[in-house]
N, CA and C atoms as a LAMMPS dump frame, in Angstrom:
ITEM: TIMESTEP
0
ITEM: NUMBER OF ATOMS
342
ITEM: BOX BOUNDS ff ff ff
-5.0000000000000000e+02 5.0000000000000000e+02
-5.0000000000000000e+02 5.0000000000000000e+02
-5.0000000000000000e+02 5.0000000000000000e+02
ITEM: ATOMS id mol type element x y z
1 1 1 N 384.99 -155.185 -436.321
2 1 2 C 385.155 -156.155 -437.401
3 1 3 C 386.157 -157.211 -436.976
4 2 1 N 386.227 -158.654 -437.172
5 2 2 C 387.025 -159.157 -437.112
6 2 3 C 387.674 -159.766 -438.653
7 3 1 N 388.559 -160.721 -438.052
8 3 2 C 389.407 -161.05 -439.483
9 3 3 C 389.505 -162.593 -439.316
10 4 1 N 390.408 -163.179 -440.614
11 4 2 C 390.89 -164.619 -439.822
12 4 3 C 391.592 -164.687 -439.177
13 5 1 N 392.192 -163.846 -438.334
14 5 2 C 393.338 -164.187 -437.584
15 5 3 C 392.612 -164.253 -436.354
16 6 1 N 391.697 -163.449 -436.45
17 6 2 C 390.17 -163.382 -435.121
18 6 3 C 389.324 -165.053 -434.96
19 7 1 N 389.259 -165.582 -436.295
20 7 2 C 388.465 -166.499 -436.881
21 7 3 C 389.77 -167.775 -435.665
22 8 1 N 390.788 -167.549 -436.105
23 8 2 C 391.673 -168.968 -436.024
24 8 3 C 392.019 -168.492 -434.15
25 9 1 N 391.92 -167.647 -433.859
26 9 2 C 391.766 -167.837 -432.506
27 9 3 C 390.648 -167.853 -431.402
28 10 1 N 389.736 -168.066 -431.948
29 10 2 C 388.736 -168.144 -431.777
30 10 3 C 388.565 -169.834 -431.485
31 11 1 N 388.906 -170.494 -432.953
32 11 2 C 388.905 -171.927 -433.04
33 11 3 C 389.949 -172.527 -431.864
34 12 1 N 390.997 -171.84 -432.028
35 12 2 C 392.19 -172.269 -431.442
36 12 3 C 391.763 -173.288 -430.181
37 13 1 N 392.243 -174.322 -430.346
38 13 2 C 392.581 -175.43 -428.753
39 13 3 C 391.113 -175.918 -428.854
40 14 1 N 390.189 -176.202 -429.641
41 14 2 C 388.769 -176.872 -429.81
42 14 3 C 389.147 -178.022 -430.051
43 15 1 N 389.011 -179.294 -428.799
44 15 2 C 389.141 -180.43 -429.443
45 15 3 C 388.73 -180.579 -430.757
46 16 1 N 389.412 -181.802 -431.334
47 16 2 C 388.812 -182.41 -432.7
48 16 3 C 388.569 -181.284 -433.803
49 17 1 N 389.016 -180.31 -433.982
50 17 2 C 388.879 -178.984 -434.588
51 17 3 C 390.541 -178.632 -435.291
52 18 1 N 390.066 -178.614 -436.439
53 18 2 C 391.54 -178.602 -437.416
54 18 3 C 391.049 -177.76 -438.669
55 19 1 N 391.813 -176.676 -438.98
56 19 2 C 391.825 -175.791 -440.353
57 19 3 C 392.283 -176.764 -441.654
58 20 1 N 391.513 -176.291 -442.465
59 20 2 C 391.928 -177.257 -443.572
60 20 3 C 391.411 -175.876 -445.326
61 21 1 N 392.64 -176.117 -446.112
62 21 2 C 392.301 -175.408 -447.566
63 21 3 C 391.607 -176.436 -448.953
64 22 1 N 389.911 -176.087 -448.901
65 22 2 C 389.651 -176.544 -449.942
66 22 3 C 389.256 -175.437 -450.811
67 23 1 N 390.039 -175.591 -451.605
68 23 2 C 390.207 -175.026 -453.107
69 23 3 C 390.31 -173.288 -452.942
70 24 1 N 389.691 -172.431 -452.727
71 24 2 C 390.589 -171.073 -452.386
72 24 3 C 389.597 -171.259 -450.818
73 25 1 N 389.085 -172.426 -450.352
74 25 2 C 388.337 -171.243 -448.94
75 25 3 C 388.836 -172.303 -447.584
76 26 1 N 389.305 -171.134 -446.567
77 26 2 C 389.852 -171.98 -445.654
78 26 3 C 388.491 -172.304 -444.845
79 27 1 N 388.388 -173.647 -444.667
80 27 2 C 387.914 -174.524 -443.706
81 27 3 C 388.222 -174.675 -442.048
82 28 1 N 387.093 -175.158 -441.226
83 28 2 C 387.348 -175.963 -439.961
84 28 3 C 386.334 -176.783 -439.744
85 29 1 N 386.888 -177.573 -439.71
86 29 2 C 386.634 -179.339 -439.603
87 29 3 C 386.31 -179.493 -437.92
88 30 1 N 385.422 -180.586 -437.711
89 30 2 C 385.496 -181.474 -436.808
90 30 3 C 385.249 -183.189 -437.753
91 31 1 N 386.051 -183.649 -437.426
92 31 2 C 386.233 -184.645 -438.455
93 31 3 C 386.443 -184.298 -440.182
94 32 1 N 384.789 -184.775 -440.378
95 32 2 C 384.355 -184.546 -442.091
96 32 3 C 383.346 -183.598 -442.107
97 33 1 N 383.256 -183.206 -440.851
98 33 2 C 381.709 -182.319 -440.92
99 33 3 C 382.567 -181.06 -440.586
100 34 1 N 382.135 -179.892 -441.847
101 34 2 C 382.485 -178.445 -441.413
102 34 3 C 381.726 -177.524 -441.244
103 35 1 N 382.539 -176.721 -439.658
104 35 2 C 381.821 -176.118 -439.18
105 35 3 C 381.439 -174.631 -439.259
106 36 1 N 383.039 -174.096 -440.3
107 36 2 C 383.111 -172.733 -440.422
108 36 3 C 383.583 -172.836 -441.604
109 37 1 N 383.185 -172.078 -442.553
110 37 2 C 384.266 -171.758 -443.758
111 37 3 C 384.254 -170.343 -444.397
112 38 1 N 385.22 -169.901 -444.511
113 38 2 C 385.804 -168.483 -444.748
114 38 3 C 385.429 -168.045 -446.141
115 39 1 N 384.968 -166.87 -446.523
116 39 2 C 385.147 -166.45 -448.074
117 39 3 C 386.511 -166.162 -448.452
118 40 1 N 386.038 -166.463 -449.466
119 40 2 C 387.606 -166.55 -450.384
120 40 3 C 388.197 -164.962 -450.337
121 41 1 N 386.693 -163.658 -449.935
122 41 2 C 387.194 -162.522 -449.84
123 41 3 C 387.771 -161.818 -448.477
124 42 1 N 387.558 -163.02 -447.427
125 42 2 C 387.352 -162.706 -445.922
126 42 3 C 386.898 -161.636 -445.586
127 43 1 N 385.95 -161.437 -446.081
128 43 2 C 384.434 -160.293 -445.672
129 43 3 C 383.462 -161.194 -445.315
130 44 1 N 382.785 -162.536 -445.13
131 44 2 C 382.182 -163.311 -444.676
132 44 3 C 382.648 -164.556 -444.357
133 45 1 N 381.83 -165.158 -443.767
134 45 2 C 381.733 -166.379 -443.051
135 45 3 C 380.48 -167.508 -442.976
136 46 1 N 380.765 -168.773 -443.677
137 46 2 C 379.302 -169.758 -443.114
138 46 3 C 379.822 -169.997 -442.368
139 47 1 N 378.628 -170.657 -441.726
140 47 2 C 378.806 -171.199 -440.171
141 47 3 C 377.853 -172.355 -439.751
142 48 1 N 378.136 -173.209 -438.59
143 48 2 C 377.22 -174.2 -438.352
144 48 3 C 376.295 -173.169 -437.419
145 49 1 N 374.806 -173.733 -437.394
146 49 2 C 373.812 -172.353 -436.884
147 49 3 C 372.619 -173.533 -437.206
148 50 1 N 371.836 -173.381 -436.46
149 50 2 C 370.637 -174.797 -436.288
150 50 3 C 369.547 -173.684 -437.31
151 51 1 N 369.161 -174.587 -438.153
152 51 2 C 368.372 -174.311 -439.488
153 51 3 C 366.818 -173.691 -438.941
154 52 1 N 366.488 -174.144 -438.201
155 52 2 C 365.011 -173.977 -437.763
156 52 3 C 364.832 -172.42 -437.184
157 53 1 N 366.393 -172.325 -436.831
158 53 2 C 366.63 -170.693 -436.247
159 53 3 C 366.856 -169.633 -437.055
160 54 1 N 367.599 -169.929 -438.566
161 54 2 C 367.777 -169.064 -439.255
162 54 3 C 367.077 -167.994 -440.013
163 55 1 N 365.952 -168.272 -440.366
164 55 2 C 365.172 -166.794 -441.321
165 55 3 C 365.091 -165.999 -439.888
166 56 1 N 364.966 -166.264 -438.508
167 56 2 C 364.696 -165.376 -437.392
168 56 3 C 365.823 -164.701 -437.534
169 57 1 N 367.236 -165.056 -437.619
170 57 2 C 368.174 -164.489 -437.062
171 57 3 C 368.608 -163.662 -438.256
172 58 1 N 367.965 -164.083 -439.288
173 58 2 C 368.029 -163.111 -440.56
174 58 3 C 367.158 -161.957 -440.93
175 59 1 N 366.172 -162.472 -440.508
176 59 2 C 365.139 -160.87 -440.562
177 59 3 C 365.332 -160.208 -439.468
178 60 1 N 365.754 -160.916 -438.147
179 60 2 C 366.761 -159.759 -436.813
180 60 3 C 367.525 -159.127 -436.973
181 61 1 N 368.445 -160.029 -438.113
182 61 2 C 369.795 -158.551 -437.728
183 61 3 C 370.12 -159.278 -439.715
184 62 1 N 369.417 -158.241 -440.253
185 62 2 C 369.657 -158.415 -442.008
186 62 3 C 371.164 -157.887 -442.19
187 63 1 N 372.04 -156.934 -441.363
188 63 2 C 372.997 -156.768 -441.554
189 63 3 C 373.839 -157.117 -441.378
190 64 1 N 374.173 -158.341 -440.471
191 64 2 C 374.557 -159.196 -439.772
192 64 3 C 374.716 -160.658 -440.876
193 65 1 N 373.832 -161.055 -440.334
194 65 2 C 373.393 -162.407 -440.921
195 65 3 C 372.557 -162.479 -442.515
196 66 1 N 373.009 -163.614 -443.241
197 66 2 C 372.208 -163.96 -444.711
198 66 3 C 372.397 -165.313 -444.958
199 67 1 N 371.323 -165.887 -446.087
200 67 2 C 371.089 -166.865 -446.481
201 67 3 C 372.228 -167.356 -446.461
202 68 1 N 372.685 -169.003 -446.836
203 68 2 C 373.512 -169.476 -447.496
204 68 3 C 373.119 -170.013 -449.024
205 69 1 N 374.219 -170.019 -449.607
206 69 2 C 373.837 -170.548 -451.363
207 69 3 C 372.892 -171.424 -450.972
208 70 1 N 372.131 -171.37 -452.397
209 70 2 C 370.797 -172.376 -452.711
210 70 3 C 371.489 -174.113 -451.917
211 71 1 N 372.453 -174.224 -452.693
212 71 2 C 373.159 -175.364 -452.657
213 71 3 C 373.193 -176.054 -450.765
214 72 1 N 373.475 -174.735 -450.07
215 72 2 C 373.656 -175.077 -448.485
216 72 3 C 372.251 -174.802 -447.723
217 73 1 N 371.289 -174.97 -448.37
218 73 2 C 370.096 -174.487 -447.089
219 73 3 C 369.506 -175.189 -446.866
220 74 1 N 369.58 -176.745 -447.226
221 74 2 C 369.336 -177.721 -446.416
222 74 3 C 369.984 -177.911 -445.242
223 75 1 N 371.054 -177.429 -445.161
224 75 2 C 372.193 -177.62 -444.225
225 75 3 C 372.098 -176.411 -442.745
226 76 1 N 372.016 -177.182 -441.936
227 76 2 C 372.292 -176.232 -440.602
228 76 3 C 373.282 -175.103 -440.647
229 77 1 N 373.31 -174.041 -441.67
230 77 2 C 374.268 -173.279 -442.092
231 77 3 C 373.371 -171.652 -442.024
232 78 1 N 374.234 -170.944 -441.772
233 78 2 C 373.98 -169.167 -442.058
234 78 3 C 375.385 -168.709 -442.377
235 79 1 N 375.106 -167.608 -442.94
236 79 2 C 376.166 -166.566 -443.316
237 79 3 C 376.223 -165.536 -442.62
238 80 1 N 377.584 -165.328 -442.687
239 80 2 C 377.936 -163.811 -441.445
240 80 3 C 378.206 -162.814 -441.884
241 81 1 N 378.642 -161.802 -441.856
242 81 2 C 379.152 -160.579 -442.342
243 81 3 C 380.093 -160.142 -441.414
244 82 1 N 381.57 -160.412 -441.787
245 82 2 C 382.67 -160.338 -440.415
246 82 3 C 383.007 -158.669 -440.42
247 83 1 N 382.664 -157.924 -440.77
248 83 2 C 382.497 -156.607 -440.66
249 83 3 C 380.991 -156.144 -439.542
250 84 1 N 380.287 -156.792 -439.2
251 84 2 C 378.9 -156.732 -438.256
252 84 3 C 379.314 -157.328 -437.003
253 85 1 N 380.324 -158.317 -436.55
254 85 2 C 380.372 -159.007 -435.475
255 85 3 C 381.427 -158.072 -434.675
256 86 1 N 381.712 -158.727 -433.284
257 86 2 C 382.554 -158.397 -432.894
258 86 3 C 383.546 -159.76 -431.961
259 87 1 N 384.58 -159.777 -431.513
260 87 2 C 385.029 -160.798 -431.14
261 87 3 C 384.689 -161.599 -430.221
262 88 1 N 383.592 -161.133 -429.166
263 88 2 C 382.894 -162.053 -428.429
264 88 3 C 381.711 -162.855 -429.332
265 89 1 N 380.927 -162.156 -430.344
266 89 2 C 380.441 -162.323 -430.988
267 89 3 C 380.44 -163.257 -432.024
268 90 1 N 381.743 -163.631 -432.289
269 90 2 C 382.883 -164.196 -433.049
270 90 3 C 382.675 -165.653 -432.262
271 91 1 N 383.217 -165.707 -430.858
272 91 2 C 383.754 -166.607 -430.111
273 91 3 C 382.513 -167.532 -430.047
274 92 1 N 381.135 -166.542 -429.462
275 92 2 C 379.406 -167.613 -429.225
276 92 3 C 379.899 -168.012 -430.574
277 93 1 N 379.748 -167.545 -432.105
278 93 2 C 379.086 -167.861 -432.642
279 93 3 C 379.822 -169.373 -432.936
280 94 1 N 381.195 -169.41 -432.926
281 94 2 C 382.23 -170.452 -432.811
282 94 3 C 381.9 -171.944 -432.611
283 95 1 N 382.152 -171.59 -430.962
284 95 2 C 381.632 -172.429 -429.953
285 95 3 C 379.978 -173.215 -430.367
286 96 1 N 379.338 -172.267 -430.476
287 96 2 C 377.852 -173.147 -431.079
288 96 3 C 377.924 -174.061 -431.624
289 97 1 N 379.076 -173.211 -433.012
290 97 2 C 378.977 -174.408 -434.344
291 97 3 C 379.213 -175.467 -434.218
292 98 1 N 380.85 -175.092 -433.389
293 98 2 C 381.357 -176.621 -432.612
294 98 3 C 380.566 -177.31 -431.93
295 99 1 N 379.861 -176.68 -430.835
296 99 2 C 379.131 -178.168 -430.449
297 99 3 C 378.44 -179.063 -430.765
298 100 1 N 377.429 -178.084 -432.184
299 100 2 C 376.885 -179.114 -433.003
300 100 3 C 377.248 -180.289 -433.693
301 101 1 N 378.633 -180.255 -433.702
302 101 2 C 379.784 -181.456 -434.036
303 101 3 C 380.032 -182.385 -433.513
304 102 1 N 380.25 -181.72 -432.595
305 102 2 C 381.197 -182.99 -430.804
306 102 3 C 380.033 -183.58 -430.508
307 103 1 N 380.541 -184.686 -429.935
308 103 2 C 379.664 -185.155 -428.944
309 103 3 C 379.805 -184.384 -427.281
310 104 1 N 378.725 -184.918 -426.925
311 104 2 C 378.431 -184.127 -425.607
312 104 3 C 379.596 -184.586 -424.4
313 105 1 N 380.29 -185.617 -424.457
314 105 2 C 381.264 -185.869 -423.935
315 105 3 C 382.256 -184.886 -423.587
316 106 1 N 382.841 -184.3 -425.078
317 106 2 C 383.391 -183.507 -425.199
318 106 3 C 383.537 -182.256 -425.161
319 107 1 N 382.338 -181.601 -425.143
320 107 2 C 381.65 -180.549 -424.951
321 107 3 C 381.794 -180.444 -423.554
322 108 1 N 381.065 -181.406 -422.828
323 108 2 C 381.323 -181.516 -421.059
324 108 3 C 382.737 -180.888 -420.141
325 109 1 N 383.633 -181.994 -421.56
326 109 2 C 385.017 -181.937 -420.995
327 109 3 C 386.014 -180.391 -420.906
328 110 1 N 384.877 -180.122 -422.257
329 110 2 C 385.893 -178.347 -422.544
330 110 3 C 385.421 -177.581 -421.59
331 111 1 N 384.085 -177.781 -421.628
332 111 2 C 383.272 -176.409 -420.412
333 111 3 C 384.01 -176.986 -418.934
334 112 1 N 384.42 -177.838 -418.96
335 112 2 C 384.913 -178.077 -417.504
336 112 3 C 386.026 -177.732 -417.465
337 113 1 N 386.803 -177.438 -418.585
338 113 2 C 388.34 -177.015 -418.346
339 113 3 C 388.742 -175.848 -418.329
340 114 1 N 387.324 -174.965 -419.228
341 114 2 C 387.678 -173.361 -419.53
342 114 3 C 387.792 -172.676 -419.032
């Protein structure tokens, strides 16, 4: 299982990547676009996750992964279950979200530094 303290090091040192509190749920930003946001119970997690992929990765691993609210499923978004992952697990799923953010510039620049 991980936690947020798993969550924020995970993020940690991601260009353009900053934690932010809206209203009880902590956020991470790349700019205005967010890429992760925490339940208010920290037993789950949305996440950025390319839409076209999601009912697969939900009928794969139902224990794992779930819908997001009605409200987010237009949105390149899934839900996690931070009790199912583990910290590498944690880190892909991270990194993905982020890149869907950055530009490829930047993306270039991190994989070249890591």
């Amino acid at each position: 299982m991980v936690d947020l303290a798993d969550i924020r090091n995970a993020t940690a040192g991601l260009p353009r990547s900053y934690e932010v509190l809206v209203g009880d749920r902590i956020k991470f930003r790349v700019g205005r676009i967010v890429y992760l946001a925490v339940s208010p119970d920290e037993e789950s997690m949305g996440i950025g996750f390319p839409k076209e992929e999601r009912d697969a990765a939900i009928a794969a691993e139902p224990e794992k992964f779930f819908r997001p609210v009605p409200s987010d499923e237009r949105y390149q978004w899934i839900r996690v279950h931070l009790d199912a992952i583990d910290q590498a697990e944690l880190r892909e799923l991270v990194l993905d979200a982020w890149r869907m953010c950055v530009p490829k510039k930047v993306i270039a620049e991190w994989f070249g530094a890591e």
